[in-house]
C-alpha positions in Angstrom: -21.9 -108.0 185.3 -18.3 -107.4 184.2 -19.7 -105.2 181.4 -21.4 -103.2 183.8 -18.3 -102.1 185.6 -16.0 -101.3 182.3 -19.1 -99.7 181.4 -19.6 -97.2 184.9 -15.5 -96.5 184.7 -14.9 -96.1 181.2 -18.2 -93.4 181.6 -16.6 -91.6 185.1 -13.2 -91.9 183.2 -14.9 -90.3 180.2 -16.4 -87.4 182.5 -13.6 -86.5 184.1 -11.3 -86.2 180.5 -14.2 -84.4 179.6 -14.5 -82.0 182.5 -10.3 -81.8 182.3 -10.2 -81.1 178.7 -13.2 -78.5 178.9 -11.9 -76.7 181.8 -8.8 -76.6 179.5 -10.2 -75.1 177.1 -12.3 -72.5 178.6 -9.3 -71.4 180.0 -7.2 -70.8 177.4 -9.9 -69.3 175.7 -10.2 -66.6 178.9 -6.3 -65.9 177.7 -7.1 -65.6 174.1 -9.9 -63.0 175.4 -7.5 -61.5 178.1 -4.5 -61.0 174.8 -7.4 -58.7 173.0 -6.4 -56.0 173.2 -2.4 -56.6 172.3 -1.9 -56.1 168.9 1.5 -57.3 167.9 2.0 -59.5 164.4 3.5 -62.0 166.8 0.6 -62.3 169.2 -2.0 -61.8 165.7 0.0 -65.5 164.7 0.1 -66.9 168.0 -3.7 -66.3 168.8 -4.5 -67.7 165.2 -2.8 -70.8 165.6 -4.5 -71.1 169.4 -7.9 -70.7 167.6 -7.2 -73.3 165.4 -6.0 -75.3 167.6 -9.1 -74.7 169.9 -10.9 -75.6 167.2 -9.7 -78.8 166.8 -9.7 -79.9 170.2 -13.1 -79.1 170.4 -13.8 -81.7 167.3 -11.6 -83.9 168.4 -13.4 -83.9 172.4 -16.8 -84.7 170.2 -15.3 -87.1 168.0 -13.9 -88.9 171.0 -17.7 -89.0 172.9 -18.5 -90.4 170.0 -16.4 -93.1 169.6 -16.8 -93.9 173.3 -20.3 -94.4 172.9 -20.4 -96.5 170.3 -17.8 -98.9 172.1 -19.7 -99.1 175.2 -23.3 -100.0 172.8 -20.8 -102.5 171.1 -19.8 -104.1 174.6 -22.8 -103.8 175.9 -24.5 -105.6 172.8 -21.6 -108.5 173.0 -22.8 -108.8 177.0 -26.2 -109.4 175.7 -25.5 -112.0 173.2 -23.0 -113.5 175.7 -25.7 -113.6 178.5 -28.4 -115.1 176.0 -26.1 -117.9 174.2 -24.8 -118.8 177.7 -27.3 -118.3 180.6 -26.2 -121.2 183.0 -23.1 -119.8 182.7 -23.9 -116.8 183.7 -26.2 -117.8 186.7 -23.2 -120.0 187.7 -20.6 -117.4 187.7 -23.0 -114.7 189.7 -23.6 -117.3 192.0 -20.4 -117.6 193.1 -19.3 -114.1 193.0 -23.0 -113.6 195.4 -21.0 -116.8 197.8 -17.5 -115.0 197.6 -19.3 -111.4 198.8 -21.2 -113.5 201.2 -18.0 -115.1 202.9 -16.2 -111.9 202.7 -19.1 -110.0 204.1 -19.1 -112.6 206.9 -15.6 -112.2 207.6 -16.1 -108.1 207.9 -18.4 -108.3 210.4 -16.5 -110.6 212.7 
């Protein structure tokens, strides 16, 4: 059960570096576009080194979904083997998580 919530935040945390870091990027590619038409050795280097580092972020972004991925198949396999070498356990502990939601869900409606 615990699994399931790292898993649902570290995806919406995931989403939302991914939608900062794209939105990032598409904009500083609009300035890259926008600097087209200035041709100055300066801004030649400066729009070099922005491409490259583009570039990279780019990799890096895919790398990183990557990576994330394969932790949450990793947790999610140690959830499994944790659930199926310790079932009573498990029953036990949703069981009082269902009585503690049930108390405070009681409480709430008072």
């Amino acid at each position: 059960m615990e699994s399931t919530v790292d898993n649902s935040q570290a995806r919406s945390a995931k989403e939302f570096i991914n939608g900062e870091i794209s939105s990032f990027i598409e904009n500083v590619e609009d300035l890259t576009d926008a600097l087209r038409d200035v041709e100055t050795p300066e801004i030649a280097r400066v729009k070099a080194k922005v491409k490259i580092a583009l570039a990279a972020a780019k990799s890096a972004l895919t790398d990183s979904a990557v990576q994330v991925r394969t932790q949450a198949r990793q947790v999610s396999r140690n959830a499994d083997v944790y659930v199926r070498d310790n079932p009573w356990q498990v029953v036990g502990i949703a069981a009082f998580i269902g009585i503690v939601v049930g108390i405070l869900a009681s409480r709430r409606s008072d």
